[in-house]
N, C-alpha and C positions, 0 to 999 in steps of 0.2 A: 510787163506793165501791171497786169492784175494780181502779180504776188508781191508789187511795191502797195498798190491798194491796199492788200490785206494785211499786209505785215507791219505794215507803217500806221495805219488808222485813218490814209490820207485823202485828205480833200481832192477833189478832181483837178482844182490851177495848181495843187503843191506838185503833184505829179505831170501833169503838163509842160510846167517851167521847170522844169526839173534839171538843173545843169552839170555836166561832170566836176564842177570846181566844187558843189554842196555834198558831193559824195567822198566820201574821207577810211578809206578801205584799210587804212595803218591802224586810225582808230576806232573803226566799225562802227561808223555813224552817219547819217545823212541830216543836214540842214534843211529844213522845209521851211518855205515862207507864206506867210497867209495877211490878206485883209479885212479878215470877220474881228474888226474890231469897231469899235461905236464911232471912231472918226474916219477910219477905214488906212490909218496908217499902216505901213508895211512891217512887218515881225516877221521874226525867223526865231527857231527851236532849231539846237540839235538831239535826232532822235537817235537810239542804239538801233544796229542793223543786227537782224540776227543773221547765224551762220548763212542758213538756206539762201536768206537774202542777197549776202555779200558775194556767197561763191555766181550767185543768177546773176547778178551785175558783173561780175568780172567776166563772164561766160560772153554777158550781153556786150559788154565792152569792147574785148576780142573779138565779136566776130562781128559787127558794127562796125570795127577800122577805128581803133583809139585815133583820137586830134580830127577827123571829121568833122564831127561837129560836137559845139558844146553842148549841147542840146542832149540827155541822155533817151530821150522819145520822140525826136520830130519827126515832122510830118515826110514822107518820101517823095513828095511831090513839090514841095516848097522849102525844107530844107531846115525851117523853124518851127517852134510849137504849136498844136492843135489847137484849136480853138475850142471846138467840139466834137465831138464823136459821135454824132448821134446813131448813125448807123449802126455803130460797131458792136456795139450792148446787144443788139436786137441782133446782127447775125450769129455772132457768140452762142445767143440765149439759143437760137431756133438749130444750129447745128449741135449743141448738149442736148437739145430736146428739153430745155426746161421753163417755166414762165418767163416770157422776159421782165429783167429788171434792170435798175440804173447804177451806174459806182456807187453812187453816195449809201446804196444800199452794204457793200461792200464796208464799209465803215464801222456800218449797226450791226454788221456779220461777225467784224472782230470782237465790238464791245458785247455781243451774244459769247463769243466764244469766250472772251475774259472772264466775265460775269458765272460761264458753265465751270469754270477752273478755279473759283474762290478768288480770283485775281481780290485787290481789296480796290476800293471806292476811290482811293487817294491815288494810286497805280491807276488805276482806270483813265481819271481824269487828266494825269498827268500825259498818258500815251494817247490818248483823243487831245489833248494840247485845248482843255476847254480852262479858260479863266476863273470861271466861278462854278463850285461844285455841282450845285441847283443845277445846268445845263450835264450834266454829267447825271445824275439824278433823272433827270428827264429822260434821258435817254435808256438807263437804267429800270425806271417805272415802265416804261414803255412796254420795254422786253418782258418783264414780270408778267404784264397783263397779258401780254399778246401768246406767252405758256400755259398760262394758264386756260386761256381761252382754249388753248389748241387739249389742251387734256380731254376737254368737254369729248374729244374726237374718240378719245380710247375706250 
């Protein structure tokens, strides 16, 4: 689950509802759907999976019991998707030994990573799945300062 997170750029419900019929492994890509939009209607993107991706899914599928459930992360106790996890961040964090933090942090990790690889502005925004570049930009700024700041450290 946390290497569809990171790989994907994805929202916490894209990943949650995340069903085996938006996973498409012929042509290495996953359908994510989202309602961060202003009337809060439903949209879907398909994203490219990378290899690492694709082979973790097909691992995860196989040993999951393909036709199970459509559900490619539900919950084991109920059989459909998470609601929330709120737990699961914090034991994670406390058994790496490292601050805890939330997915959506997981997000800002990749546009960190992109942004370290020259990835460009328009990629960026395309792979964060934001509408208007400004939002992409923000996110962008963010990360700048918050380097910057951290240099003060060295």
């Amino acid at each position: 689950m946390l290497l569809c997170f990171l790989h994907l750029a994805a929202r916490r419900n894209e990943i949650f509802y995340l069903r085996w019929e938006d996973v498409d492994f012929k042509h290495q890509q996953i359908r994510l759907y989202t309602r961060k939009r202003r009337d809060g209607s439903l949209e879907y993107d398909w994203i490219p999976m990378t290899r690492r991706l694709s082979a973790e899914l097909d691992n995860h599928l196989s040993s999951s019991g393909s036709g199970l459930s459509e559900w490619v992360f539900p919950n084991p106790d109920t059989g459909i998707p998470y609601i929330a996890r709120q737990k699961w961040m914090p034991r994670l964090c406390r058994l790496a030994n490292v601050k805890p933090f939330g997915l959506h942090a997981i997000r800002h990790l990749t546009a960190s990573i992109l942004v370290k690889n020259d990835v460009s502005l328009i990629d960026i925004q395309t792979i964060l799945r934001h509408k208007k570049l400004t939002t992409t930009e923000r996110y962008i700024h963010r990360l700048a300062s918050v380097r910057s700041a951290l240099e003060v450290l060295e």
